[in-house]
C-alpha positions in Angstrom: -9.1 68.5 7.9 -7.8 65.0 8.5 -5.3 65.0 5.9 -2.3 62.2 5.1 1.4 64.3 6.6 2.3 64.9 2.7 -1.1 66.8 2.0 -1.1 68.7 5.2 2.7 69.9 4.4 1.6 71.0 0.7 -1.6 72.6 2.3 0.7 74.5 4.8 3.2 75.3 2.2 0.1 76.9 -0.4 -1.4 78.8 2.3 2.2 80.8 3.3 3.4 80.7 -0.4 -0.2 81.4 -2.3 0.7 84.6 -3.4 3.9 83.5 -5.4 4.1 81.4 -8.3 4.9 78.0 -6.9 5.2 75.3 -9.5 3.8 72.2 -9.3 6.8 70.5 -9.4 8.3 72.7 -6.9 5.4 71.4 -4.7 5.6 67.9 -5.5 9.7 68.0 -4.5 9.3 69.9 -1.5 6.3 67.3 -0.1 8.7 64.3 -1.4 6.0 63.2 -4.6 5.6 63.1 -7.7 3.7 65.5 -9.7 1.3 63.5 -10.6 0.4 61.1 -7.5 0.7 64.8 -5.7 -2.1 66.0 -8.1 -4.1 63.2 -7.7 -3.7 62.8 -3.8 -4.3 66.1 -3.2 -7.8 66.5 -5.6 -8.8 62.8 -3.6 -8.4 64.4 -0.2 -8.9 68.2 -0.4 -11.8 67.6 -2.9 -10.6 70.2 -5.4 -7.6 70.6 -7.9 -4.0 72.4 -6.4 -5.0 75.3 -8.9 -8.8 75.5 -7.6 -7.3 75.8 -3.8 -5.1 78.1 -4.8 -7.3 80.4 -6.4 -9.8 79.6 -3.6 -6.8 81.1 -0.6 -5.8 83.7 -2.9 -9.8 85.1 -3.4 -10.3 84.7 0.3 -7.1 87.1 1.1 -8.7 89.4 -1.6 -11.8 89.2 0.0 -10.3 90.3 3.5 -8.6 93.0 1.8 -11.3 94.6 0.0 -13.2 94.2 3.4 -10.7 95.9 5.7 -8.3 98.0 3.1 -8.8 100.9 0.8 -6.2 99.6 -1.4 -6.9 99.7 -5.1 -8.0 96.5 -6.8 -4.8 96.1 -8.9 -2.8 96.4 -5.5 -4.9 93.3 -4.2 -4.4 91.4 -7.4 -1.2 91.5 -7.4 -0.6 91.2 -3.8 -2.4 87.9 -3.8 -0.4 86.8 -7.0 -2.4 87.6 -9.7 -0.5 90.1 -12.2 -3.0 90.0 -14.6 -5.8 92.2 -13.1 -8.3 91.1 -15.5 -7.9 87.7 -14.8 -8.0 88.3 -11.1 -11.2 89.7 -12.0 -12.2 86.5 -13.6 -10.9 84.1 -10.8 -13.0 86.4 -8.1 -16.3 86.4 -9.8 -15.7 83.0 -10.3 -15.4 82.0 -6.7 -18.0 84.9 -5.2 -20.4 85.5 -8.0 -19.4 89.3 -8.2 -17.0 91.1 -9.1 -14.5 92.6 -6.5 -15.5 96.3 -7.2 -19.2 94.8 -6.5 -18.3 92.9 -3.4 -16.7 95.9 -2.1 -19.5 97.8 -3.1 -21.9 95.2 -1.2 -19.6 95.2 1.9 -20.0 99.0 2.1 -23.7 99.1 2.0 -24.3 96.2 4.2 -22.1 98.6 7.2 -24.0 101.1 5.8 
């Protein structure tokens, strides 16, 4: 995307930190703004919320993982940073419509 330096470092910084709980503010001091023009920056030029991306990178990883791995879907939820597994759950039927289980499902039959 053609993004101003201070979103493209916090963009950078999400994708190789998604999985860990990075504050807000933690973003914000590492990209040299404040919380809120960050926040409001970042929604103007991205087109979605820091939280919505970050669920959005960390679904995509699951995604891939349910895809290519056999690992259980608690391992993938809290591999991609979610500890709660039922709200992981939530986040990924959310962003795909289905639930992991049923996107690994649908993966399986569609190879099938």
């Amino acid at each position: 995307g053609n993004y101003s330096p201070s979103i493209r470092k916090a963009i950078d910084t999400l994708r190789h930190n998604y999985s860990q709980d990075l504050g807000l503010s933690d973003l914000s001091e590492h990209v040299g703004m404040s919380v809120s023009h960050l926040s409001r920056t970042f929604s103007k030029e991205v087109g979605m919320s820091i939280s919505q991306y970050i669920a959005a990178l960390r679904c995509e990883e699951a995604a891939s993982m349910l895809k290519n791995s056999d690992a259980s879907i608690q391992e993938i939820s809290a591999y991609v940073g979610y500890l709660d597994n039922n709200y992981f759950v939530k986040v990924f039927k959310k962003q795909y419509g289905m639930t992991p289980t049923e996107y690994r499902a649908g993966k399986s039959a569609n190879e099938a």
